[in-house]
Backbone as JSON Lines, residues from 0, in Angstrom:
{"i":0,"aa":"X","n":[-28.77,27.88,-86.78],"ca":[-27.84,27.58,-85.7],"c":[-28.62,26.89,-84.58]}
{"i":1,"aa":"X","n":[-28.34,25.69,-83.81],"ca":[-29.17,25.39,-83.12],"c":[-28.35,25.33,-81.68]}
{"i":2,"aa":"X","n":[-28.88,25.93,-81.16],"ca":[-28.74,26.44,-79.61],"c":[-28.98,25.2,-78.32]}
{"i":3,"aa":"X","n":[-29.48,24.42,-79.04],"ca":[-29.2,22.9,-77.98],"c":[-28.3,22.05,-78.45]}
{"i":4,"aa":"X","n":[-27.6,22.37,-78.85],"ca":[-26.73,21.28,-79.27],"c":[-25.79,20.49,-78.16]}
{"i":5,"aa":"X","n":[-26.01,19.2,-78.22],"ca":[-25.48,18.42,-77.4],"c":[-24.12,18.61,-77.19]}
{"i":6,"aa":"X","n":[-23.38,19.12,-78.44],"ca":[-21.79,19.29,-78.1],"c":[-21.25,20.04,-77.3]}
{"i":7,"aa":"X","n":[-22.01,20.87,-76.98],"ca":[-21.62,21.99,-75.77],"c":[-22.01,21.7,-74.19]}
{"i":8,"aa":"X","n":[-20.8,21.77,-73.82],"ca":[-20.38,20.6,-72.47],"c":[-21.32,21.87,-71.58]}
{"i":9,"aa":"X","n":[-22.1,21.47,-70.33],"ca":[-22.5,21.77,-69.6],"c":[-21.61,22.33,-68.59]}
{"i":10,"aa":"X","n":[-21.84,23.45,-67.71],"ca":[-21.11,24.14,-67.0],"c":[-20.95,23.38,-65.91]}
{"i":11,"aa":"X","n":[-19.97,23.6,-65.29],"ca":[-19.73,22.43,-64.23],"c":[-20.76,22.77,-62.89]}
{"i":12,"aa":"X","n":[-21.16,24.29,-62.66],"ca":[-22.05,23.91,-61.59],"c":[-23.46,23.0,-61.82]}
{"i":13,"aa":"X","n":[-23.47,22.97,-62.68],"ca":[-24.65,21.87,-63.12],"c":[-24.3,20.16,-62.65]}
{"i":14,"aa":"X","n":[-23.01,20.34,-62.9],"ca":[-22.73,18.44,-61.85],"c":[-22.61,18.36,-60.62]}
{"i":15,"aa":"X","n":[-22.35,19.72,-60.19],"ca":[-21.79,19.45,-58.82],"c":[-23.15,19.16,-57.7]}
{"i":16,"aa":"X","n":[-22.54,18.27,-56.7],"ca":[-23.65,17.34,-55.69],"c":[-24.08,18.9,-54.61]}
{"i":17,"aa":"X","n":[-24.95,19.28,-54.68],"ca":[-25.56,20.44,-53.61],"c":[-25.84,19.49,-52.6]}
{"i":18,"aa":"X","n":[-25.55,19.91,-51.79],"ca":[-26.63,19.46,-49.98],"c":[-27.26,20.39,-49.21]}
{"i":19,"aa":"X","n":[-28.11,19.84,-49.1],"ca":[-29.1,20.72,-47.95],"c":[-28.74,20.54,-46.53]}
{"i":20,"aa":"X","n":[-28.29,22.37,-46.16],"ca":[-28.62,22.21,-44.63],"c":[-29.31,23.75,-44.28]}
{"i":21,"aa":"X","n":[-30.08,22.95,-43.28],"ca":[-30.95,23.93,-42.56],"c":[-29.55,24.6,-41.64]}
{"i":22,"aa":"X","n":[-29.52,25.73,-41.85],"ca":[-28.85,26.84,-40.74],"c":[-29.89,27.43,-40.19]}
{"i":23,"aa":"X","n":[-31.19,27.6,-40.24],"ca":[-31.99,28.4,-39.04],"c":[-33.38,28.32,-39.11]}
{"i":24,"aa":"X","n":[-34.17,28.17,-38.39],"ca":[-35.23,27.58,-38.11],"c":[-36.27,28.03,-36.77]}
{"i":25,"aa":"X","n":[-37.3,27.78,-36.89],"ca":[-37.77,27.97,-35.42],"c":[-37.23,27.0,-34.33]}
{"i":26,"aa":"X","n":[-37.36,27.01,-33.06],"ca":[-36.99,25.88,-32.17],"c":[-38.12,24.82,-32.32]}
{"i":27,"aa":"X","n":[-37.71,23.39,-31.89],"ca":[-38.85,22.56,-31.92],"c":[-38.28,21.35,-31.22]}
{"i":28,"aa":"X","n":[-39.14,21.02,-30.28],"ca":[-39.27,19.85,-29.8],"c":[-38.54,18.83,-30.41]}
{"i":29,"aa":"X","n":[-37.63,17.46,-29.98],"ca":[-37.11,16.37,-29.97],"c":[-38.47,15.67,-30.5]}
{"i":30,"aa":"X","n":[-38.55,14.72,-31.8],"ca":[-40.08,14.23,-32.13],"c":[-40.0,12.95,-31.76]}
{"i":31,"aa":"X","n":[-39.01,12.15,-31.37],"ca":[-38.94,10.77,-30.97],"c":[-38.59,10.93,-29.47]}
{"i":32,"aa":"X","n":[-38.83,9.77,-28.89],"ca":[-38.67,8.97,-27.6],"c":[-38.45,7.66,-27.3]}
{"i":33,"aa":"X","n":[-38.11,7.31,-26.62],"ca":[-38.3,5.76,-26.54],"c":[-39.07,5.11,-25.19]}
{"i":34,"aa":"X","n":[-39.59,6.68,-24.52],"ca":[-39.99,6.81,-22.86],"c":[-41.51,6.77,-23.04]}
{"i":35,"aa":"X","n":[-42.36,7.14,-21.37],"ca":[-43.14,7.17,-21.62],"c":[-43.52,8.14,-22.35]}
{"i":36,"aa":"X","n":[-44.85,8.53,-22.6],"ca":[-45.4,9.88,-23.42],"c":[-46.78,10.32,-22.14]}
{"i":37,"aa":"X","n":[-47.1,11.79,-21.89],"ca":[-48.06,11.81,-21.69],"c":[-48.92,12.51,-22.98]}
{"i":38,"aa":"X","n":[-50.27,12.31,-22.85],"ca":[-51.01,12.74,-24.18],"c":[-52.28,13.04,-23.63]}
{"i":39,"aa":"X","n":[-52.87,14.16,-24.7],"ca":[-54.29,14.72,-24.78],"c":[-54.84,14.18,-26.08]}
{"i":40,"aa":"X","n":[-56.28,14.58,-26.17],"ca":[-56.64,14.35,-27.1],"c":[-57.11,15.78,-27.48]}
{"i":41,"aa":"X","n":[-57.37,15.63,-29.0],"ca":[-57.64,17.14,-29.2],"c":[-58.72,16.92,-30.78]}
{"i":42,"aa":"X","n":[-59.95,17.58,-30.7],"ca":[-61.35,17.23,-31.17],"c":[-61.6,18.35,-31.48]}
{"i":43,"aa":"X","n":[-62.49,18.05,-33.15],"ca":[-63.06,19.6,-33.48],"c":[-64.37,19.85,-32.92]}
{"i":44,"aa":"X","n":[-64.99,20.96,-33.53],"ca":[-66.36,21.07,-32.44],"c":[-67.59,20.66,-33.08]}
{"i":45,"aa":"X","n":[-67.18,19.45,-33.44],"ca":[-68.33,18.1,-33.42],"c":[-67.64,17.22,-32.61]}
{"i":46,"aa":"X","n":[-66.8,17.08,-32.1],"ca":[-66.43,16.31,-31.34],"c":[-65.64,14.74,-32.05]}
{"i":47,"aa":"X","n":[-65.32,14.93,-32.97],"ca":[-64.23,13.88,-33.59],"c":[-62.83,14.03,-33.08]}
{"i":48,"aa":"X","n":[-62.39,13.27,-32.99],"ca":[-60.83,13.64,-32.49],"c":[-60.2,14.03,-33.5]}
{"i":49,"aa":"X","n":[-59.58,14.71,-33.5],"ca":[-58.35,15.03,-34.98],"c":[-57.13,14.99,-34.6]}
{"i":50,"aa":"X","n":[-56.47,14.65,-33.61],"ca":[-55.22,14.54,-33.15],"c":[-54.76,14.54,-31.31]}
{"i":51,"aa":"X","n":[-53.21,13.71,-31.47],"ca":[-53.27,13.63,-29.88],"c":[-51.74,14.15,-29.9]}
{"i":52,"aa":"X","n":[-51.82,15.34,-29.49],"ca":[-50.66,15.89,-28.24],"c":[-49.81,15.08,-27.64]}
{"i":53,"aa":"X","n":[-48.68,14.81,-26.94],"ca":[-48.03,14.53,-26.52],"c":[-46.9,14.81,-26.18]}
{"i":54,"aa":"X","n":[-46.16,14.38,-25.0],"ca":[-44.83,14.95,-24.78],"c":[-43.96,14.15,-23.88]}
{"i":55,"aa":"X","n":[-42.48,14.18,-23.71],"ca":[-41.92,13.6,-22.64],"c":[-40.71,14.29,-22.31]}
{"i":56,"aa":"X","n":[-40.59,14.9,-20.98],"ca":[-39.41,15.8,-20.64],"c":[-38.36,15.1,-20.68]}
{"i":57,"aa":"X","n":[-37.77,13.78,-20.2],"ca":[-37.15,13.25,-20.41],"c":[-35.75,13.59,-21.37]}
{"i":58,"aa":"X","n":[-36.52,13.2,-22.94],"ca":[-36.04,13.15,-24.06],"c":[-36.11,14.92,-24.72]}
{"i":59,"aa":"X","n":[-36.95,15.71,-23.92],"ca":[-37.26,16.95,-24.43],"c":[-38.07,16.75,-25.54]}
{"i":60,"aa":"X","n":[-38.84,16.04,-25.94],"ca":[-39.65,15.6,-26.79],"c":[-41.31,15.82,-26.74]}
{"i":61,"aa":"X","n":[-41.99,16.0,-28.17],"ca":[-43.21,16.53,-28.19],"c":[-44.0,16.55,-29.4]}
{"i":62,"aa":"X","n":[-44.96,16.09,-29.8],"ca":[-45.91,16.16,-31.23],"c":[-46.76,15.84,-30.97]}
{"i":63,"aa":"X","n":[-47.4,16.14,-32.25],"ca":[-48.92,15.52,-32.55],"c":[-48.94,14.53,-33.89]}
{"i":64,"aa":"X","n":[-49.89,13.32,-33.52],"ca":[-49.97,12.59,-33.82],"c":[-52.01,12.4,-34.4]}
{"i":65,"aa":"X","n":[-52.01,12.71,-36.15],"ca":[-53.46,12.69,-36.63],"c":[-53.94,11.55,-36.82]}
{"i":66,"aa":"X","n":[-54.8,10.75,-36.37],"ca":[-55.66,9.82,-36.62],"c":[-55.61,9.39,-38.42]}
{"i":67,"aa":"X","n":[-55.23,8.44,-38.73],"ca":[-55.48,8.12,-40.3],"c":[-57.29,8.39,-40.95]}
{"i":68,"aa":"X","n":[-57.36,9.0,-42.12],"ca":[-58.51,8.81,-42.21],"c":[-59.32,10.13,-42.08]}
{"i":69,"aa":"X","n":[-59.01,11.18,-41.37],"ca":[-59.34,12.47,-41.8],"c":[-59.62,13.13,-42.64]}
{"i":70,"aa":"X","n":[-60.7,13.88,-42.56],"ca":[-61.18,14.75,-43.73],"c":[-60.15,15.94,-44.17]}
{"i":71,"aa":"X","n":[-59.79,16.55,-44.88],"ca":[-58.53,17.53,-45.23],"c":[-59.01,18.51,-43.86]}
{"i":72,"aa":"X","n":[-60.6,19.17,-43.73],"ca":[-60.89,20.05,-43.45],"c":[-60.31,20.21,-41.76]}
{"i":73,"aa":"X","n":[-60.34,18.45,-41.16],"ca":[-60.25,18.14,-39.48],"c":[-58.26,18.06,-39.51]}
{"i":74,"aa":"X","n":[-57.58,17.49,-40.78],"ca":[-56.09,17.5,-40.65],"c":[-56.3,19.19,-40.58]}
{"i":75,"aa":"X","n":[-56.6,20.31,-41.57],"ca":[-56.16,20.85,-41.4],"c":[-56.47,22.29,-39.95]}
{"i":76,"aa":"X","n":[-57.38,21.95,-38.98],"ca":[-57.57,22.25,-38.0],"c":[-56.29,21.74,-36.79]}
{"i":77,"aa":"X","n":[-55.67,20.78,-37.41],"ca":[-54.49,20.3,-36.48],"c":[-53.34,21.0,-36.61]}
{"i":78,"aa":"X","n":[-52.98,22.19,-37.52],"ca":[-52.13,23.24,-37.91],"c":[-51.96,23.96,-36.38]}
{"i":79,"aa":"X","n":[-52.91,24.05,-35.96],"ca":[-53.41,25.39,-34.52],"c":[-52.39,24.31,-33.84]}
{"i":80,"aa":"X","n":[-52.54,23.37,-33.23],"ca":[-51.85,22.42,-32.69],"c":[-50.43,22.42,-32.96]}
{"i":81,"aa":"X","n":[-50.16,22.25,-34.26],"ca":[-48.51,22.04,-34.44],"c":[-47.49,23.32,-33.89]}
{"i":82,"aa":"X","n":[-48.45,24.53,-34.34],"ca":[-47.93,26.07,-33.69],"c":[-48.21,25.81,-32.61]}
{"i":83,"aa":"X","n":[-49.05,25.05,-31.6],"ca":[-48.66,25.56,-30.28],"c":[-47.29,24.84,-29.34]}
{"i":84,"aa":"X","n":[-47.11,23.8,-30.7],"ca":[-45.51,23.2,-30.01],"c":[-44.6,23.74,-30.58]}
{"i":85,"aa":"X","n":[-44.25,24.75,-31.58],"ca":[-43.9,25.47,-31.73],"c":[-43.59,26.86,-31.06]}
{"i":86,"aa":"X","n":[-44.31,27.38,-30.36],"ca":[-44.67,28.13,-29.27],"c":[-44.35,28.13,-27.92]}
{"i":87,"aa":"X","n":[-44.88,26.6,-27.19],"ca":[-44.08,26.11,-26.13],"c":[-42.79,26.28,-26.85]}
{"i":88,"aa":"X","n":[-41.85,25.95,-26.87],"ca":[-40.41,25.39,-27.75],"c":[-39.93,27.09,-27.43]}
{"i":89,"aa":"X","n":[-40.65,27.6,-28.17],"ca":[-40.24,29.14,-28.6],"c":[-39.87,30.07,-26.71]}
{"i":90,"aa":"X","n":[-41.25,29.55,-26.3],"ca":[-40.97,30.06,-24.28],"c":[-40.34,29.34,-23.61]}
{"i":91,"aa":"X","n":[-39.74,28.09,-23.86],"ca":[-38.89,27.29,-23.69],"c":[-39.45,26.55,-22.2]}
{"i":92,"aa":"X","n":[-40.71,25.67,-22.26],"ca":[-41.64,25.67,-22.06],"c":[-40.91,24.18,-22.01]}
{"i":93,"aa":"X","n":[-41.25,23.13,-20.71],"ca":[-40.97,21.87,-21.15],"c":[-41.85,20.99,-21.31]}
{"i":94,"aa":"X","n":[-41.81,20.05,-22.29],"ca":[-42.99,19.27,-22.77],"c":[-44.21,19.2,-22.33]}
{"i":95,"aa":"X","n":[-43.94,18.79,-20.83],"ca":[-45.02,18.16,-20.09],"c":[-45.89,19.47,-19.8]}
{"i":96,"aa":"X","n":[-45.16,20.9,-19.8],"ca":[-45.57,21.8,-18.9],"c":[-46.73,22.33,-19.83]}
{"i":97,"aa":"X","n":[-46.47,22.33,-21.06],"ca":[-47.34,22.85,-22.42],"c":[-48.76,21.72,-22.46]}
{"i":98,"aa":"X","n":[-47.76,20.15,-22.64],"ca":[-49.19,20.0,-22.44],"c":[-50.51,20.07,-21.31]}
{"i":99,"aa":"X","n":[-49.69,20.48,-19.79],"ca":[-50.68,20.93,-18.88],"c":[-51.57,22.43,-19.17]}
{"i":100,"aa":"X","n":[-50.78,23.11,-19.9],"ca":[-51.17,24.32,-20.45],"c":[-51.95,24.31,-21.61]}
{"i":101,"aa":"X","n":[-52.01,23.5,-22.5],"ca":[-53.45,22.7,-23.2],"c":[-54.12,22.4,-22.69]}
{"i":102,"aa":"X","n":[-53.89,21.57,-21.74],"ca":[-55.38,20.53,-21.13],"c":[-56.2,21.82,-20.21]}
{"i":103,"aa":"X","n":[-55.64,22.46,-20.02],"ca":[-56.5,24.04,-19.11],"c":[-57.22,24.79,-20.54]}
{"i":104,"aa":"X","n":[-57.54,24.67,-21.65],"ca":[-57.93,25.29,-22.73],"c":[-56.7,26.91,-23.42]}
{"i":105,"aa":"X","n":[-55.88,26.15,-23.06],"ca":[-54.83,27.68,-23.55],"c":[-54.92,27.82,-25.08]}
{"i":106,"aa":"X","n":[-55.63,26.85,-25.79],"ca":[-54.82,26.76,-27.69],"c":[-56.21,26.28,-27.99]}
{"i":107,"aa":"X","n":[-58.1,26.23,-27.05],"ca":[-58.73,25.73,-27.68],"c":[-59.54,27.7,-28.56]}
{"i":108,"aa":"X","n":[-60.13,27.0,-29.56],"ca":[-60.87,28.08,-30.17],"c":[-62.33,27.33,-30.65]}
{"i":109,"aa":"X","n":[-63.21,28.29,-31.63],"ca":[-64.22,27.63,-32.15],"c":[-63.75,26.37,-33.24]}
{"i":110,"aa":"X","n":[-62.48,26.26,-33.41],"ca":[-62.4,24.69,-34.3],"c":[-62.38,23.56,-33.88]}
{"i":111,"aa":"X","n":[-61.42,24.14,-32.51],"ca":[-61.0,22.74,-31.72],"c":[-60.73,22.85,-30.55]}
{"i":112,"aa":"X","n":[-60.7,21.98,-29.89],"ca":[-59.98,21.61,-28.83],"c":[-59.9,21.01,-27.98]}
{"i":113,"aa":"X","n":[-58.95,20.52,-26.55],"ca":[-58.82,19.6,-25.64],"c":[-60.34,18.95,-25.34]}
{"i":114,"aa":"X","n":[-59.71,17.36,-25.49],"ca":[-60.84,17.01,-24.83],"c":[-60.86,17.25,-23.4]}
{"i":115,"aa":"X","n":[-62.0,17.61,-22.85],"ca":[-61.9,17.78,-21.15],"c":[-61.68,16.26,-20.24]}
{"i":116,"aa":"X","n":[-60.73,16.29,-19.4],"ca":[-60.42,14.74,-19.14],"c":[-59.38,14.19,-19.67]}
{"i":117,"aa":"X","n":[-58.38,14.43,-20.97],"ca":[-58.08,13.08,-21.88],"c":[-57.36,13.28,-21.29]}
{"i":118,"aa":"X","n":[-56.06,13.94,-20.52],"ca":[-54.67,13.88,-19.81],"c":[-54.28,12.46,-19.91]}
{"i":119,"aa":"X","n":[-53.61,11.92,-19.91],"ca":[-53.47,10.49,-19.57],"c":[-51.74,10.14,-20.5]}
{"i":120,"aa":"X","n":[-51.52,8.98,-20.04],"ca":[-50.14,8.08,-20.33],"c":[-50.18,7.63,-21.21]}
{"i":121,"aa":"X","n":[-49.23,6.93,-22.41],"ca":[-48.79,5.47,-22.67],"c":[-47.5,5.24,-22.52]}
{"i":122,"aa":"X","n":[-47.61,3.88,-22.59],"ca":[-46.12,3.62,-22.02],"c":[-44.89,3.7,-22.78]}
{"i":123,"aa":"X","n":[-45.21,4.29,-24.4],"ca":[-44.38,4.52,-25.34],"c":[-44.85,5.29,-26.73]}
{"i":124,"aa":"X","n":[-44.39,6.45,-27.44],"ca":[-44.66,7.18,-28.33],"c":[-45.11,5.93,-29.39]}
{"i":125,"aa":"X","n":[-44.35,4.63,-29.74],"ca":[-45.3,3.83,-30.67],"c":[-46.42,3.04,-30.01]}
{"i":126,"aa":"X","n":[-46.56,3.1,-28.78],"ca":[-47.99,2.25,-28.51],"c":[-48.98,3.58,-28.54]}
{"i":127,"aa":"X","n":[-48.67,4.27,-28.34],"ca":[-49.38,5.86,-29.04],"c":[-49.69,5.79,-30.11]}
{"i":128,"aa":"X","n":[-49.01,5.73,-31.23],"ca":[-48.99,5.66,-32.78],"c":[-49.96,4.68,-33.0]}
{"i":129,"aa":"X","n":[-49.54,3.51,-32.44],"ca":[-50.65,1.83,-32.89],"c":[-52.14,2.4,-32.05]}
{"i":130,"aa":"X","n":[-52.08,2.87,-31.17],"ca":[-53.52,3.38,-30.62],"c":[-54.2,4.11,-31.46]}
{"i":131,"aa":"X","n":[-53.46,5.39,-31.74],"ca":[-54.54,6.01,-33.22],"c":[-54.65,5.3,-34.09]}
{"i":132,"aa":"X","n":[-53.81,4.74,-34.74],"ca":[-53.42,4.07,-36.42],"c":[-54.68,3.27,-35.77]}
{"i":133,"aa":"X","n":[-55.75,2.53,-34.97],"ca":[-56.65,2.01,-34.45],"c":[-56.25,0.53,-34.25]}
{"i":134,"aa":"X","n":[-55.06,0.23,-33.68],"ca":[-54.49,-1.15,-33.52],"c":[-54.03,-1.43,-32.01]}
């Protein structure tokens, strides 16, 4: 008797179109803008950068953004980072205010952290992007 037999019609939940929706989640930051951004930089402890912070109250918006080209070991030191916008988000914390609360060493440890100094602007989340991407 063979038990695969093609003649036996498939159950209909097998055709039917599923969709995915997220019903619940942690809170998180707006990841686009079209405003300015302010940004840190954030370096392991050799001092490579592995990613830049950013945020804009504006839009309620906030991420990090990894340099192309990373070793797995420096992406994955940028994890500490993604939880701490996660975190802000969670104290309901607004963009700008978290990243002042980085740049004071709140999220650095022995892997990583703020460069001392980097605080600073661009005038848009993609001239951000083209700055790391090294363009």
């Amino acid at each position: 008797m063979d038990f695969m037999s093609s003649e036996q019609p498939l159950p209909s939940r097998f055709e039917e179109d599923w969709q995915f929706k997220q019903v619940a989640g942690p809170a998180r930051y707006n990841r686009q803008t079209d405003g300015p951004v302010a940004y840190l930089q954030v370096a392991d402890r050799v001092g490579t950068v592995i990613g830049y912070m950013w945020a804009n109250d504006k839009d309620g918006a906030a991420g990090f953004v990894v340099p192309p080209g990373l070793p797995p070991n420096a992406v994955n030191a940028g994890a500490r980072w993604v939880r701490a916008l996660r975190d802000g988000k969670a104290r309901e914390l607004a963009p700008t205010a978290l990243l002042a609360e980085l740049a004071q060493g709140a999220n650095d440890n022995d892997v990583s952290h703020v460069v001392p100094g980097s605080l600073t602007e661009a005038p848009t989340l993609a001239s951000l992007r083209e700055l790391v991407a090294g363009g």
